[in-house]
N, C-alpha and C positions, 0 to 999 in steps of 0.2 A: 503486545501482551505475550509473557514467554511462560515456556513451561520450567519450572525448576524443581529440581528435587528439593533442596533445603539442605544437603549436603555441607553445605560450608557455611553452615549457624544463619543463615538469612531465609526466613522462609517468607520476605515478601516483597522475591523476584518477580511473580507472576506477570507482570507487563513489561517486564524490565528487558528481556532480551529476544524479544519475540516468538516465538515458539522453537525455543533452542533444543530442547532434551526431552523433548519428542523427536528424536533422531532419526530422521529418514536415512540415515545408514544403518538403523538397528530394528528388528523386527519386519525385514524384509530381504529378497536376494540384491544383495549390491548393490541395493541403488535403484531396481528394478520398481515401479510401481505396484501397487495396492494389487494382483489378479481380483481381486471378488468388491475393488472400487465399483460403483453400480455410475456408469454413464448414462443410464435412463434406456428404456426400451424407444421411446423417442426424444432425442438428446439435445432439442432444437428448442431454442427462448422463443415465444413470440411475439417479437419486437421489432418495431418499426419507428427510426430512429429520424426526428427533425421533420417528422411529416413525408417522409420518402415511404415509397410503398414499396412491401415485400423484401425489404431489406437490402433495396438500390438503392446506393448511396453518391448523393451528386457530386458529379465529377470522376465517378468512378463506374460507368455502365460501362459492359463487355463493349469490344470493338467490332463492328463487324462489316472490316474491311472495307468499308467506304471511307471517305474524308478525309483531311489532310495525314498524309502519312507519319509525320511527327507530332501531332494530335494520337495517331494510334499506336505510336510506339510506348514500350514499357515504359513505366516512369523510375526517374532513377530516384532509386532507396537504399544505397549504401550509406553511413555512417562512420566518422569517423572523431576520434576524441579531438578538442583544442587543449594541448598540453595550458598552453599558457593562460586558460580559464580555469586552473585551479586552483579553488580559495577556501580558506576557512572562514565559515560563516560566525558559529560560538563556540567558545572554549572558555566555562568559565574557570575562574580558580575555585582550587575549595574542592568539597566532595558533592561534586552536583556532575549528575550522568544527562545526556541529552540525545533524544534518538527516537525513533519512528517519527520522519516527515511529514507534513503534507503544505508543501508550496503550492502558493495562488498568485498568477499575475490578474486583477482588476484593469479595466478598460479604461483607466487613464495610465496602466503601465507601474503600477503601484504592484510592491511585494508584502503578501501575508504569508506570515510561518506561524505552522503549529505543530509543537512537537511533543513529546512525552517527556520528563523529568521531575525531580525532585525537587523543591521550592526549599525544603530545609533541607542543611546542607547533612551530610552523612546522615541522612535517613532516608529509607529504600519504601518510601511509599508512591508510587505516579500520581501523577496529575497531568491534564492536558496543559501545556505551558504555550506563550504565543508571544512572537517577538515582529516587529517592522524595520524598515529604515530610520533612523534615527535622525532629528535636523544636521547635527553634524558628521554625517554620515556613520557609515557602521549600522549592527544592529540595536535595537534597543534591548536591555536586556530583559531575560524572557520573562511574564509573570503568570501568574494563572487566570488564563482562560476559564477554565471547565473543570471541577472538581470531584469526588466522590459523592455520594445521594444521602440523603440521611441514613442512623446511624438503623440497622434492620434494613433497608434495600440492599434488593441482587448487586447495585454499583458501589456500596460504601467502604469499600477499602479501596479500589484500585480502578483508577479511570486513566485509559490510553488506548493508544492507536489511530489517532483523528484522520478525520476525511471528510472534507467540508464540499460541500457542493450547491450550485444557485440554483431553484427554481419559485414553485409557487405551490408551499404546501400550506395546507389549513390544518389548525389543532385549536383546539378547547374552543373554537369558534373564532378564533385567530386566526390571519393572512399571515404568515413567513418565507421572508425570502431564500432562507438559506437552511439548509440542513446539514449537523455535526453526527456523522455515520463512529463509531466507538467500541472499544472492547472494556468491559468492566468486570468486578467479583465482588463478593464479601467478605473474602477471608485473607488473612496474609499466610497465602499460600501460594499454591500453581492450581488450587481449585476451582470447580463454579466460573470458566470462562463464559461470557456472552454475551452479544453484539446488542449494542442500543442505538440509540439515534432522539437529539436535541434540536430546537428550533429554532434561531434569532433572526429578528428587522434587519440586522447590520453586521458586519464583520468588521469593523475599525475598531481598533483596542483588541481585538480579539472576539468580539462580539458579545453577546449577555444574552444565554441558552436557557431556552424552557426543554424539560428533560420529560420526555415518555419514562412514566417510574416502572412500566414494566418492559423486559428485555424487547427486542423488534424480531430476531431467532434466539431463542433458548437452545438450551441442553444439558441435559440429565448430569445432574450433582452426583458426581464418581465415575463419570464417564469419559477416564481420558483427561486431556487437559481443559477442550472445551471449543465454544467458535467466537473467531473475535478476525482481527487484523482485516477489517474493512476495506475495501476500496470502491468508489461510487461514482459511475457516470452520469449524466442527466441523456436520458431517452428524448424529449420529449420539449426541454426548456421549463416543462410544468412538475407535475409529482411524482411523474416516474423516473426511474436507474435501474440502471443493473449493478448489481451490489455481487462483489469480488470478496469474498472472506477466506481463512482458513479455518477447518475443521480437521481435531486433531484426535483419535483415538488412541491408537497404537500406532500409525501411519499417518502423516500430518500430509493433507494433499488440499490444493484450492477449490472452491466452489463457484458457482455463478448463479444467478437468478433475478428473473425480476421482483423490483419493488415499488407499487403503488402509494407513494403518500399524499397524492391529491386530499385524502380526509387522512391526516398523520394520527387523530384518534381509531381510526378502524383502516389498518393497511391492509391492501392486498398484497400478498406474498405467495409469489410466486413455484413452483416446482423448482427446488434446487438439482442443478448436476455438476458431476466433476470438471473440471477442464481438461481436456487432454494434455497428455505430456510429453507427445512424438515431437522429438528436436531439442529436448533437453538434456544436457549431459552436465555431469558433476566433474570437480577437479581432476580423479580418477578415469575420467573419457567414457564413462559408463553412466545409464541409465541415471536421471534423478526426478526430482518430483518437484511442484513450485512450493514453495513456501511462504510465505511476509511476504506478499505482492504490492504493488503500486502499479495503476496502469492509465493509459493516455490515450486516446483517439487522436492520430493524423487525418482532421477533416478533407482535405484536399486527396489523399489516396484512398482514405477509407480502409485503413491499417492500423489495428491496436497494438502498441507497443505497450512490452510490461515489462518489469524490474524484476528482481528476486535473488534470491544466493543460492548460493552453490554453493554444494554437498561432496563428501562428507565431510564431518565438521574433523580439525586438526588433531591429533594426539597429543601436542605439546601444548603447555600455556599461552593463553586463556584458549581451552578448548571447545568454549564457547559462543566464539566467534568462527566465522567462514574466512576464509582464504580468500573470494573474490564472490564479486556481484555479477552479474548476467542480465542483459536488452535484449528482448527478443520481440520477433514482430509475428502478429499474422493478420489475414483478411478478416474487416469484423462483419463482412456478409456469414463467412468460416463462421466464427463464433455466436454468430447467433444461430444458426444453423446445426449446431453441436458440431461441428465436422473440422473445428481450424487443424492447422499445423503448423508450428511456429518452428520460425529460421530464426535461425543464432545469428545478432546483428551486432553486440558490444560484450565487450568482457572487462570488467574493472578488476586490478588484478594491482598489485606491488611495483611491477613496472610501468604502470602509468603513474600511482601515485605518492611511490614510496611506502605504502603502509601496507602490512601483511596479515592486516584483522579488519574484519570488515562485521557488520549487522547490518539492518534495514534498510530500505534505500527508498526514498518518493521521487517521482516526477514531476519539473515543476510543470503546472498545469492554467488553463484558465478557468472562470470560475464555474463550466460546465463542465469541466474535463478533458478540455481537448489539448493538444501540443500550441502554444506560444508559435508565432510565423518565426520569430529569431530569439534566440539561436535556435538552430531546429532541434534541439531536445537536451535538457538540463537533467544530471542526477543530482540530488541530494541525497545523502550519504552517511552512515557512522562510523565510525573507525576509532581504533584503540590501539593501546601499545602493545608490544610483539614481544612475547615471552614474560611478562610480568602476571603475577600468580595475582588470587583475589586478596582484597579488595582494590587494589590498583588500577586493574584492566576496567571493573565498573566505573571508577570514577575519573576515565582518562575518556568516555564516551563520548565523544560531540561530534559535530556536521561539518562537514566539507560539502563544496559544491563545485563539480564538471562538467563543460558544456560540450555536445559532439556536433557537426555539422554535415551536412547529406554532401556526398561528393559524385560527381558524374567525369564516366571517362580516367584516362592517366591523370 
């Protein structure tokens, strides 16, 4: 979901490019974070993730100095791209844009995508769209998943941002296995952003979602662009996540918190806080902030990896898109703790892919969240043409997909 002015005779961008013009290069020093962003006087989730207690995460307790010595040695976590995994996923003809990811491998090794686009062609309304393998191979092309609410709900103009996650939440007296985490509005505008959350038995064909019709976080109509661009882990296998969004005022920075939907009629919801931003830098080598997140648990180190672009946005055409995408990792003992620090691990950039406009990026993920065993970590991608003015650059939007693999030693 983006913020748009309306500027160039379209005012119903609002999902369209994720929180673009809400400029974390404007209404701040260079790039610098939010000063009077609130990290919580105690800035720590309390969360305890897969039944592990206190936030030890197995396979990952401190060393201490007994036992075999390459048992206690660091584990290697560098990353590096496989040029030759890169692929276009869709590209349809016509004027249909396609962008905010969220890939699922399923435990027979099965691919779910769902993404945000347009179903009628040059019209700039979102819908959550969802595509698969097709029998003879390729994708299927995309169709809608998950649509706007009726016509007077907070979601009836603009439904995007998906983030689909397994566990075992109860609604209307209903068992579901799966929850669709979202960002919606009313208006065809950039106004009235805010997150919801849907329930379905199944995810094949895209699944068939019963909709909570009131927001899951709200925020105040004229406040900014709004909160939406979800991203959802499973705590627990059962109803709880920790739920990753942006909130955008004047300064678009990400949030965290927990979410209880063991009863998805009566959630618990959590104390939201910012995430820190020490270890992020923008194209400029200066300060930046996350934006459009997507993020992944490596079970085996106990390391969240998360996606995001990098700032500041271009002066030239489409200046609406970033320059490059950013992996960065840290301890999610750190993040649940308030206290991570993320190391700069990838950088998706022109000279890996050729392209020098970038939007949104997912992880492919499984269906609780965590990183796939191989390849060790997938981006999915938007990207567009380089120097072409609007409406061009909108409707040249679709998904690539690159695989990086962890490398140890020379």
């Amino acid at each position: 979901m983006s913020v748009w002015n309306g500027s160039r005779g379209v005012g119903g961008l609002l999902l369209l490019l994720g929180c673009l013009q809400c400029d974390p290069g404007g209404g701040r020093d260079a790039g610098a974070p939010d000063g009077d962003a609130d990290h919580g006087e105690d800035a720590g989730i309390d969360v305890t993730l897969d039944g592990e207690a206190d936030g030890d995460v197995e396979g990952h307790d401190a060393a201490d100095g007994s036992g075999d010595p390459e048992e206690d040695a660091p584990p290697c976590d560098g990353l590096e791209w496989q040029l030759d995994s890169l692929a276009e996923l869709l590209d349809q003809p016509g004027q249909h844009y396609r962008y905010a990811p969220a890939a699922l491998i399923d435990e027979a090794g099965g691919l779910h995508l769902w993404m945000c686009g347009n179903p009628e062609a040059g019209a700039v309304r979102d819908h959550i769209l969802y595509s698969e393998p097709g029998p003879e191979g390729g994708l299927t092309a995309p169709a809608i998943a998950f649509g706007p609410g009726e016509p007077g709900a907070w979601d009836s103009f603009h439904t995007c941002d998906p983030s689909v996650v397994e566990g075992e939440f109860l609604f209307e007296g209903e068992s579901y296995r799966y929850a669709l985490f979202y960002s919606g509005n009313d208006v065809d505008s950039t106004d009235h952003v805010q997150l919801g959350v849907a329930f379905s038995h199944e995810i094949a064909g895209g699944g068939s979602w019963t909709r909570r019709t009131t927001p899951l976080i709200e925020h105040p109509p004229g406040d900014g662009w709004g909160v939406g661009q979800p991203s959802a882990l499973s705590v627990d296998g059962g109803g709880r996540v920790l739920l990753f969004y942006t909130r955008a005022e004047t300064v678009p920075h990400v949030y965290v918190r927990e979410v209880d939907l063991t009863d998805g009629g009566s959630p618990l919801v959590g104390e939201e806080r910012m995430l820190h931003e020490e270890g992020l830098t923008g194209v400029d080598g200066r300060p930046d902030v996350f934006t459009n997140v997507d993020v992944a648990l490596d079970e085996a180190l106990g390391t969240l990896f998360i996606v995001t672009e990098r700032h500041p946005f271009p002066t030239d055409e489409p200046t609406g898109l970033v320059h490059s995408l950013q992996v960065l990792r840290a301890e999610l003992e750190d993040v649940i703790a308030g206290v991570e620090r993320w190391v700069p691990t990838l950088v998706l950039a022109e000279d890996i892919t050729g392209s020098s406009r970038y939007h949104n990026a997912g992880l492919l993920r499984s269906l609780g969240g965590s990183l796939p065993a191989r390849p060790e970590l997938t981006v999915v991608f938007s990207d567009s043409c380089n120097g072409c003015g609007f409406p061009d650059w909108l409707f040249n939007v679709d998904l690539q997909r690159i695989d990086a693999e962890r490398t140890c030693g020379p």
